[in-house]
C-alpha positions as CSV (number, residue, x, y, z in Angstrom):
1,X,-48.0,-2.1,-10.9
2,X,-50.2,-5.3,-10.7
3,X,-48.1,-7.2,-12.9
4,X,-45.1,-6.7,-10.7
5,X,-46.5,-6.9,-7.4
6,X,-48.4,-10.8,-8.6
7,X,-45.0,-11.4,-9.9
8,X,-43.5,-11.2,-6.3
9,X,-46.7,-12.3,-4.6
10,X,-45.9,-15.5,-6.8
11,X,-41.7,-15.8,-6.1
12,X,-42.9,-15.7,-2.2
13,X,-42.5,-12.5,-0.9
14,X,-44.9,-11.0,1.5
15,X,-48.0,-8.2,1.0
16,X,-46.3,-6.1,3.3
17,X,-42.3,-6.5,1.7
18,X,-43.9,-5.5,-1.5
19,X,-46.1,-2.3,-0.3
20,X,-42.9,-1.8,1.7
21,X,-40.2,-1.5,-1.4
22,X,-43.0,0.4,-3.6
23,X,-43.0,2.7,-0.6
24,X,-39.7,3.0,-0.5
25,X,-38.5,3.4,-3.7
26,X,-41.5,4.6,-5.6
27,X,-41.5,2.5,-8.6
28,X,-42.9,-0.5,-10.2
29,X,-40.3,-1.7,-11.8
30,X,-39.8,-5.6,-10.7
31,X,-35.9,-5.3,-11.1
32,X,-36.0,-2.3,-8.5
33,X,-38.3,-3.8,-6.3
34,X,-36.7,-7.4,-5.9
35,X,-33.1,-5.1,-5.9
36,X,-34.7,-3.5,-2.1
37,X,-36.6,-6.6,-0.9
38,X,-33.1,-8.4,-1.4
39,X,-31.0,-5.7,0.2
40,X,-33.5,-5.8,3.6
41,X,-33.6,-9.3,3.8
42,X,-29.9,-9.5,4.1
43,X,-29.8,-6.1,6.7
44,X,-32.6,-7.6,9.0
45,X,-32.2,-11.8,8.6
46,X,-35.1,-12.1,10.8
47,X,-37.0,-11.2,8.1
48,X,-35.1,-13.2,5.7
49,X,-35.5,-16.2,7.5
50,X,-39.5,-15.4,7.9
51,X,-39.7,-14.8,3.9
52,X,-38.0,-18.5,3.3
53,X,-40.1,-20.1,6.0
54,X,-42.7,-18.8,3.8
55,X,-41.6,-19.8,0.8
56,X,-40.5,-22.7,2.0
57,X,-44.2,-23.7,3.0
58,X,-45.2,-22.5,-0.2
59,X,-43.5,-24.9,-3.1
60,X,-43.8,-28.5,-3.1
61,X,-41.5,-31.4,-4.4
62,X,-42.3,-32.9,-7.5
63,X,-41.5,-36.5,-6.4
64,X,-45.0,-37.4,-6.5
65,X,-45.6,-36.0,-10.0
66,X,-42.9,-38.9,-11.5
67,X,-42.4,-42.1,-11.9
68,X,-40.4,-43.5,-8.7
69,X,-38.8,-46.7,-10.5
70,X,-38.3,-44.3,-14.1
71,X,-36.3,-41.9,-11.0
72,X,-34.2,-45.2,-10.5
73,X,-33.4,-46.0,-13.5
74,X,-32.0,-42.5,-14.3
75,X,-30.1,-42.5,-10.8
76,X,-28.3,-45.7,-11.7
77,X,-26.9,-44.2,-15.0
78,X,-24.9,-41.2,-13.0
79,X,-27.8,-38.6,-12.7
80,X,-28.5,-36.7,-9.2
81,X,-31.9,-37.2,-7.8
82,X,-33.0,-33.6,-9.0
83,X,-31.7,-34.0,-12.5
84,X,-33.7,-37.4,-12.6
85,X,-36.8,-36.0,-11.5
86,X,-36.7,-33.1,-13.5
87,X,-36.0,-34.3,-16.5
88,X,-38.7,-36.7,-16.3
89,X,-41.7,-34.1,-15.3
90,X,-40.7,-32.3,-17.9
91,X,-40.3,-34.5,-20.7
92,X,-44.0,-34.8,-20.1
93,X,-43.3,-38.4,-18.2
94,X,-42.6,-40.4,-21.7
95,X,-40.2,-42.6,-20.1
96,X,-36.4,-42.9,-19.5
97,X,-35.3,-42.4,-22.9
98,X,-37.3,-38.9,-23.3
99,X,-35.6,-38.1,-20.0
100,X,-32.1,-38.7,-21.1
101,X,-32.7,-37.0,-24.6
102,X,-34.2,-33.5,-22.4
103,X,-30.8,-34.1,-20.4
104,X,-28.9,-33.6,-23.0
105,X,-30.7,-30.6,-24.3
106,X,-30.4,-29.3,-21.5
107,X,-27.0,-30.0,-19.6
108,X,-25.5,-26.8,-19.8
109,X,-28.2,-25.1,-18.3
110,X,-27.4,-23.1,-15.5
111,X,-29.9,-24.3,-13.3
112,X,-29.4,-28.0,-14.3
113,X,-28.6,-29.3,-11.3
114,X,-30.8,-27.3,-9.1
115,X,-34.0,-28.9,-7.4
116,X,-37.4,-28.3,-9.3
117,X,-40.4,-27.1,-7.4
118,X,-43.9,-26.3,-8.0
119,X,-45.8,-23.8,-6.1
120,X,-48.2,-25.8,-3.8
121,X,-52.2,-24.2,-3.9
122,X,-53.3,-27.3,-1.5
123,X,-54.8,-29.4,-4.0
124,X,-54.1,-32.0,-5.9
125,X,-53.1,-31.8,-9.6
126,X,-52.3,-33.9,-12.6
127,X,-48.6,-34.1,-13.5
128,X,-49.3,-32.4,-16.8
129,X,-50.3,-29.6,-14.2
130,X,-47.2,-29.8,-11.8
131,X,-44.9,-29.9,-15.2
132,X,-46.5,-26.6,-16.3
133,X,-46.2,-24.9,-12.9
134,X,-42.7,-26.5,-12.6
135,X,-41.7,-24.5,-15.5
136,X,-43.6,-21.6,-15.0
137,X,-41.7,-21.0,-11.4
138,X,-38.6,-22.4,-13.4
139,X,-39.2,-19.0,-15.8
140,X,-39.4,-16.8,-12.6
141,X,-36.5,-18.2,-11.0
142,X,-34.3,-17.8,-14.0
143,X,-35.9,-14.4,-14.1
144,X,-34.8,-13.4,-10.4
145,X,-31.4,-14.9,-11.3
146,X,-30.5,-12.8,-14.4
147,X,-31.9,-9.4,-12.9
148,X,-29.6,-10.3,-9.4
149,X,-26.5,-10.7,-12.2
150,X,-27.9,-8.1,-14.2
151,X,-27.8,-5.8,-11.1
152,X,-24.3,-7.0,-10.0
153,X,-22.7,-6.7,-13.2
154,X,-24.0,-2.7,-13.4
155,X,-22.2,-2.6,-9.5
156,X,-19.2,-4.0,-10.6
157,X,-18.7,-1.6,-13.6
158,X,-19.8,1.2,-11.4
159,X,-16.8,0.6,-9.1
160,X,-14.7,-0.1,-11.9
161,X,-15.2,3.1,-13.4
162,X,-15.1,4.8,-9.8
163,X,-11.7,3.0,-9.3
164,X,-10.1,3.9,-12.6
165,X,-11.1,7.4,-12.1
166,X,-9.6,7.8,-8.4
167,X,-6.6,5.8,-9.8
168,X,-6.4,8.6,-12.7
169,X,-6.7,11.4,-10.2
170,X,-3.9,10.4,-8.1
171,X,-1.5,9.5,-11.1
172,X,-2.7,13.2,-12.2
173,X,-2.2,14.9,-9.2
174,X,1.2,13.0,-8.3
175,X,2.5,14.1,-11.6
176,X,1.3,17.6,-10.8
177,X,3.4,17.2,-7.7
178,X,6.7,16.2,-9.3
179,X,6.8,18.9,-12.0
180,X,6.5,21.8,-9.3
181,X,9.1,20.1,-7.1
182,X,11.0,19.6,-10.6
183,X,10.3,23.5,-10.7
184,X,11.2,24.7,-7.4
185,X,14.3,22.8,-7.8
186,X,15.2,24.5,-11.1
187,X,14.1,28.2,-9.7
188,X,17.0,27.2,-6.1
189,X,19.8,26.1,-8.7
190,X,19.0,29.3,-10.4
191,X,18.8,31.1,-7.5
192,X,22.2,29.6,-6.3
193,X,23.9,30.0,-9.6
194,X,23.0,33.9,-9.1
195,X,23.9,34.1,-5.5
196,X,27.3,32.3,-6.3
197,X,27.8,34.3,-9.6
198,X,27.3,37.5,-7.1
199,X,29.5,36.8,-4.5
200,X,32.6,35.8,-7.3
201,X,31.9,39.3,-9.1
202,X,32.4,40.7,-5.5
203,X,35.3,39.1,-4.9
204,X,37.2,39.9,-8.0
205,X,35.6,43.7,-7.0
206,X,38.1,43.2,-4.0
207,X,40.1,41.9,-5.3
208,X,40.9,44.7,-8.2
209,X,40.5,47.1,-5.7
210,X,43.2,46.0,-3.6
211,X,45.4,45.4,-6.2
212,X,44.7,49.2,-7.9
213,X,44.5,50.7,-4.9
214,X,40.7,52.1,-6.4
215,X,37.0,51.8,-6.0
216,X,36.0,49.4,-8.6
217,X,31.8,49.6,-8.5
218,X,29.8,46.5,-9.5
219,X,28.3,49.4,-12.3
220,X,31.6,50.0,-13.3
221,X,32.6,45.8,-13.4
222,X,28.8,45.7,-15.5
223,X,30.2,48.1,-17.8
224,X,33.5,46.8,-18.4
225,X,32.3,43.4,-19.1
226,X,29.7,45.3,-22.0
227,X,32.5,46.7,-23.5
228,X,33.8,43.3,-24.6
229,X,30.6,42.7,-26.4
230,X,28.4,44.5,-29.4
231,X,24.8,45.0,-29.4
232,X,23.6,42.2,-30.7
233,X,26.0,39.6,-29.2
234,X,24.6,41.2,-25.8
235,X,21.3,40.5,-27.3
236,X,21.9,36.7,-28.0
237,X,23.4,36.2,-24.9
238,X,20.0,37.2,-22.9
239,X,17.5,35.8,-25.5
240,X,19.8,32.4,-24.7
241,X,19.5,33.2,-20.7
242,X,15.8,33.1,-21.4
243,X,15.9,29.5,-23.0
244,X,18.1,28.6,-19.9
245,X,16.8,29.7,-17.5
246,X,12.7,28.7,-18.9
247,X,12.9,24.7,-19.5
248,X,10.0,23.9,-21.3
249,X,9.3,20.7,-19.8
250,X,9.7,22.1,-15.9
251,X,8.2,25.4,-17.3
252,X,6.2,25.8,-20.1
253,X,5.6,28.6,-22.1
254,X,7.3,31.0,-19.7
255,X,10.4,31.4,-22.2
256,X,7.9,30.9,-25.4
257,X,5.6,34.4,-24.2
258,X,8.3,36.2,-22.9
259,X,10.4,35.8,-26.8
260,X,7.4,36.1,-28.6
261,X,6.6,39.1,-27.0
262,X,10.4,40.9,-27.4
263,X,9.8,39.0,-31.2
264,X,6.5,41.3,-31.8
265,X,8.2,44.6,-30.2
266,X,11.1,44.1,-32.9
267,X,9.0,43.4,-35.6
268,X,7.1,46.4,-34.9
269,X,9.9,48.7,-34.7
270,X,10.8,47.0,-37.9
271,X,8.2,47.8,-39.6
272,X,7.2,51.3,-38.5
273,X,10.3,53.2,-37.5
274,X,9.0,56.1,-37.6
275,X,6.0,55.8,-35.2
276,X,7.0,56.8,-31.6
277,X,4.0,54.5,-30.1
278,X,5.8,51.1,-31.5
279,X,9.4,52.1,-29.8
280,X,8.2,52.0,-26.3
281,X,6.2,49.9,-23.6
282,X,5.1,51.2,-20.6
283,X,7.0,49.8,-17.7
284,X,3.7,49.3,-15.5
285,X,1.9,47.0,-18.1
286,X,1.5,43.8,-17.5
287,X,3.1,42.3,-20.1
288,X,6.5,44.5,-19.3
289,X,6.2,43.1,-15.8
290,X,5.3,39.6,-16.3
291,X,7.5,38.7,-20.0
292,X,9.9,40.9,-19.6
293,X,10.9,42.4,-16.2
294,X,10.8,39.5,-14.0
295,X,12.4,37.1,-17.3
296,X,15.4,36.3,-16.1
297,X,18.2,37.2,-19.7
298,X,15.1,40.1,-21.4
299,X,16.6,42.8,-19.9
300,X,20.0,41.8,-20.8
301,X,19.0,41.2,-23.7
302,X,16.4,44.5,-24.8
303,X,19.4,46.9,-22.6
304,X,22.4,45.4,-24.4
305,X,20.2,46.3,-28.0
306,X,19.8,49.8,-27.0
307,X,16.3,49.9,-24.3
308,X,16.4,52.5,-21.8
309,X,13.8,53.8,-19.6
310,X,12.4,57.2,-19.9
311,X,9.6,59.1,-18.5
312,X,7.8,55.7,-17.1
313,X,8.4,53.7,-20.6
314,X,11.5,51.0,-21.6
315,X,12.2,52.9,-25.1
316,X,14.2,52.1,-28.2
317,X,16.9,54.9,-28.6
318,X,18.9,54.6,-31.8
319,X,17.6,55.9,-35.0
320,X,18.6,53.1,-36.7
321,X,16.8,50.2,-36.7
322,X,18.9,47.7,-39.1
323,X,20.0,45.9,-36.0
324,X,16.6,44.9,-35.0
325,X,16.9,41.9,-38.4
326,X,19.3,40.3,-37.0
327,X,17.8,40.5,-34.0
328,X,14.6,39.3,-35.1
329,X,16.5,36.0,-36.5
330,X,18.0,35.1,-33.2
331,X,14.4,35.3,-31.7
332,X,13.2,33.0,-34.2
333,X,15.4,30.3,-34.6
334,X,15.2,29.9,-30.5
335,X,11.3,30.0,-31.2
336,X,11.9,27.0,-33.5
């Protein structure tokens, strides 16, 4: 605590800033601490122009600590008034050729060109004094400057990362967007292809009955239509309506559970047909109602094999269960 409240005591700032950012943000830590003074001093600039008037009264020039006509000398060959003076207090005052070899030392400093003050106690000093002050506020300075880019570099990659990550959400979320309108737009062509696939079947319905002077029921169009295909062609047709009408990319996995599922019925069949438990599924279960009721092409596709439902179940009528391995095949190739 004392070592960072004399540091501040020393860089200018008041008794009453520094008990005043302890206060406040209950450390000690001279990085925190010069962070808040900072950050009031530029919200009230009363008291930032107080705190410079005081620091201002505090440092002193080091003209008087250097050779005037040595100054001149330097200030003829190029160099600023500040990089003169400087570079003659603290070459220890050897003269004009120490000055210009701690110029070039020291030229890419990046404080080079900035005035060099000591901190003033009233008194006077030897210049061997006012060098080691000079360099001792030099450190503190230096100090204050990499903790303020220190502090701004942590900012700046704070609302970097805060940036990237909002950028990240709406790319995510925009995405998300575009696949359900991708979706919805799939589910109305389906639904239109259905509606107009409807309203043709009733027409030709009409149509057949006006020309054979007959009722023609859609259950009796259904049927005809079966009788031009076996079993397992029946079969393939659904399992394909499935892969249709269940894009992956605008819908995943709805086609992949919903075969997998009719795959793992079959094989059990398969492998046990003789146990009465593997031939059914009970129609109120949720994996009846959500992979294969409301699939659009599984019911075409488990009916046209030989499904009916009985007694609350969708059960597996024939006796012989040879279809089911070619069956089985079509399943897995379309889970391929």
């Amino acid at each position: 605590m004392d070592n960072a409240k004399t540091s501040l005591l020393e860089m200018g700032f008041t008794e009453e800033q520094i008990t005043n950012a302890i206060n406040s943000t209950n450390s000690y830590d001279i990085g925190v601490l010069l962070t808040y003074i900072e950050n009031q001093s530029q919200d009230n600039p009363q008291t930032q122009t107080q705190s410079q008037q005081q620091q201002q009264q505090q440092l002193d020039s080091i003209s008087k600590y250097v050779n005037e006509e040595h100054v001149a000398i330097l200030m003829s060959q190029g160099y600023s008034k500040n990089v003169s003076e400087k570079s003659l207090l603290l070459s220890n005052n050897q003269g004009v050729d120490a000055a210009i070899k701690w110029i070039e030392e020291h030229k890419n400093d990046q404080d080079f060109e900035e005035e060099l003050q000591i901190v003033g106690s009233g008194k006077k000093i030897s210049p061997e004094e006012a060098a080691f002050k000079a360099r001792e506020l030099q450190q503190k300075l230096r100090e204050k400057r990499r903790i303020a880019e220190e502090q701004a570099a942590f900012e700046q990659e704070k609302n970097r990362i805060a940036s990237g990550k909002a950028m990240n959400d709406v790319r995510r979320e925009l995405e998300e967007q575009k696949k359900k309108q991708e979706a919805l737009k799939a589910k109305r062509e389906r639904e239109q292809f259905l509606k107009d696939k409807q309203e043709m079947e009733e027409q030709l319905r009409r149509e057949k009955e006006a020309r054979f002077g007959k009722s023609y029921s859609k259950q009796q169009q259904q049927q005809q239509q079966q009788k031009n295909y076996s079993p397992i062609e029946l079969f393939e047709l659904g399992i394909k309506q499935i892969k249709v009408a269940y894009p992956p990319d605008l819908i995943p996995d709805t086609a992949f559970n919903s075969l997998s599922l009719i795959l793992k019925i079959l094989e059990n069949i398969y492998k046990n047909p003789q146990e009465e438990k593997f031939r059914k599924i009970s129609l109120t279960s949720q994996a009846y109602l959500n992979k294969i009721d409301t699939i659009l092409g599984a019911r075409t596709a488990l009916d046209g094999l030989g499904f009916i439902q009985n007694n609350g179940f969708y059960v597996f009528q024939d006796a012989d269960v040879s279809i089911l391995q070619k069956a089985m095949v079509i399943v897995q190739n379309e889970l391929k």
